[in-house]
N, C-alpha and C positions, 0 to 999 in steps of 0.2 A: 459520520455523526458529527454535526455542530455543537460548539464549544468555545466557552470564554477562557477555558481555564488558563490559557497562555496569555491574556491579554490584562494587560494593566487598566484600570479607572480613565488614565489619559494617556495613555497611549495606541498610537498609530500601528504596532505591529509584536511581534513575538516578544516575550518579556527577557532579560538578558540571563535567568536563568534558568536551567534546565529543568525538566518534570519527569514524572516515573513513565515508563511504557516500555517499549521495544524501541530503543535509541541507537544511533551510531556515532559512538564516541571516538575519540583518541583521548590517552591517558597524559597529562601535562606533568603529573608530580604523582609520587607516593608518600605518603607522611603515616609515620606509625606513631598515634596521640594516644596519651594517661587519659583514663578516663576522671571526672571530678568527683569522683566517689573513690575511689580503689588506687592508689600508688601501683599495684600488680598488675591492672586490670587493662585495657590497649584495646584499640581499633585500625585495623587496618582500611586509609581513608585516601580512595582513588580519587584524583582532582582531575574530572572531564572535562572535556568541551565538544562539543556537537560540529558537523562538518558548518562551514562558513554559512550565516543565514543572507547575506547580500542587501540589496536593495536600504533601503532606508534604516535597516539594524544598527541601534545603536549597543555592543555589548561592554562588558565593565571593563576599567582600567586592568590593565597588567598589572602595576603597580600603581597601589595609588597615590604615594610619595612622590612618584618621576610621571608626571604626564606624557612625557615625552616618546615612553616607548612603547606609548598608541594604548587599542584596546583589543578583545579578544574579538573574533571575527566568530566565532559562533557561540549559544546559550553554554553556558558553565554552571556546574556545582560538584556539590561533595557528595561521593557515595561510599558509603561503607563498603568492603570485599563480605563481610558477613554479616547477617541480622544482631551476631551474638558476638560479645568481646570475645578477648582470647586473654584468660585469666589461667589458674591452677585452681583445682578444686576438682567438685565432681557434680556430674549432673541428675538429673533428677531420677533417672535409670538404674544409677549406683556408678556411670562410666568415667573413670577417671581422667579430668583434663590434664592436658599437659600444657604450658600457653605455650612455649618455643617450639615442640611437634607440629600443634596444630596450624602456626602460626607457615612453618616449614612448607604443611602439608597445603595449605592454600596458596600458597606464592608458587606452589609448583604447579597446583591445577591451571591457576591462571597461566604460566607460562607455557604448560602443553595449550591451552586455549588458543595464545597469541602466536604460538610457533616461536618462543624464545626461550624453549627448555635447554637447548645446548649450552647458551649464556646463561640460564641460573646455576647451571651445574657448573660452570667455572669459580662460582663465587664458594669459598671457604672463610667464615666469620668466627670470632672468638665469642662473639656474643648474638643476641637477637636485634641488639639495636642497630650494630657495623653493618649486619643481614641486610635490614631493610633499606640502608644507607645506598648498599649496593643495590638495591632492587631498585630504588630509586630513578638511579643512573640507567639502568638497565631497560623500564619498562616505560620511564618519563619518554614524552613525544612518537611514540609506536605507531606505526600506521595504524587506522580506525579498526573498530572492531562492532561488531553487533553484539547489544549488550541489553537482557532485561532486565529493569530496574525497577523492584518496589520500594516500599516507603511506611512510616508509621507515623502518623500525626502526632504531633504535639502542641502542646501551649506555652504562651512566653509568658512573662509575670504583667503583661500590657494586656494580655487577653488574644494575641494574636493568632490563629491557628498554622504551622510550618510543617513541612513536613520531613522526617528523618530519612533520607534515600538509603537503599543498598541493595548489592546486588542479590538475586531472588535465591534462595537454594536451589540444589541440582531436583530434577523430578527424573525417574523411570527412565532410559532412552532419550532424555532430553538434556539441555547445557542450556545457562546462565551468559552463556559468553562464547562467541564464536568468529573466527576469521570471515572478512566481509567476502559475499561471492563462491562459497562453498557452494558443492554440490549437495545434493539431497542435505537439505537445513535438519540441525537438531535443536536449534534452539527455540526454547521456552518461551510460548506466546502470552503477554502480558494480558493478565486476566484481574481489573480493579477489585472485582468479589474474593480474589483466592490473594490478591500481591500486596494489597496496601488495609492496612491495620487502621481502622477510623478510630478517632478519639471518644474515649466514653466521658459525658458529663460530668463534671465535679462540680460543688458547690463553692464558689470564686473566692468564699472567705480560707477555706482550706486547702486550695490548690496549690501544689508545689512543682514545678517542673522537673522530669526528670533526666533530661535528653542532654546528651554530650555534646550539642553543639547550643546551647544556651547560651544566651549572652551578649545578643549585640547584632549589630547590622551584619552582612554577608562577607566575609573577609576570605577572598579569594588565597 
């Protein structure tokens, strides 16, 4: 099916960041960020990058401070590991969240995903932050992975339409996230109507944004 959506106003080829679908990423960073509402409240935020795009690709700086140490060779962004923070409270069911269980309980799915459950089970942390510190190290640079990724539109305070990536939940017999080259695939084919949350209209004198990555241009 033909499509603009990768392609910029003046640009010649793939745009340098990443879109929702069925991707093959490797993981660069894990950063566990406050959400701007909630001191308690966290997102666990996987920094992708897509296998090299070649040819005339131009993708963003590594850093944009140091030009020097080049740019990324393939589309980049930020995807959340869940739709949903990982807060304390309870949910709408009456189910008690826990944020450091649940938090536990995702970093492990992921690493039976990746095949680097031996290594998270070596890590012993005092807290959930040292946790993630160590996931960090653990899961940053991983060989690629098949990974389906939806999204939920938002709005900036300019009018912009962005959209919030993360990974899809699990469904029945199927995975979010899989080693690339498996046999018989379980993962979850990205489906626009079921994976990505369109923006419902608000009236522009009352809109407020609500999205945790508000704020500014793309910051790798």
């Amino acid at each position: 099916m033909l499509s603009t959506k990768n392609l910029e106003a003046s640009s010649k080829g793939p745009r340098p960041i990443i879109d929702a679908g069925n991707q093959k990423v490797k993981i660069n960073a894990i950063t566990f960020d406050q959400t701007p509402w909630s001191k308690d409240a966290y997102n666990i935020v996987l920094h992708v990058e897509s296998e090299p795009i070649g040819g005339d690709f131009e993708g963003f700086l590594i850093d944009k401070d140091n030009p020097n140490k080049g740019r990324y060779e393939g589309q980049v962004g930020r995807v959340r590991l869940s739709k949903y923070v990982f807060e304390n409270g309870e949910t709408k069911t009456g189910r008690t969240k826990n944020r450091d269980e649940d938090v536990l309980k995702a970093m492990n799915s992921l690493a039976v995903a990746m095949d680097l459950k031996s290594d998270l089970d070596q890590v012993e942390a005092e807290d959930v932050f040292v946790f993630m510190d160590a996931c960090d190290k653990i899961f940053a640079n991983s060989e690629y992975v098949n990974m389906c990724i939806g999204g939920r539109e938002w709005e900036n305070k300019d009018g912009y339409i962005n959209l919030d990536m993360f990974v899809v939940p699990y469904e029945k017999g199927k995975v979010p996230v899989e080693r690339d080259g498996v046999e018989n695939s379980r993962l979850i084919q990205f489906d626009e109507s079921k994976h990505i949350q369109r923006i419902k209209k608000k009236d522009v004198d009352s809109f407020e944004s609500d999205s945790p990555f508000d704020g500014g241009d793309f910051d790798i």
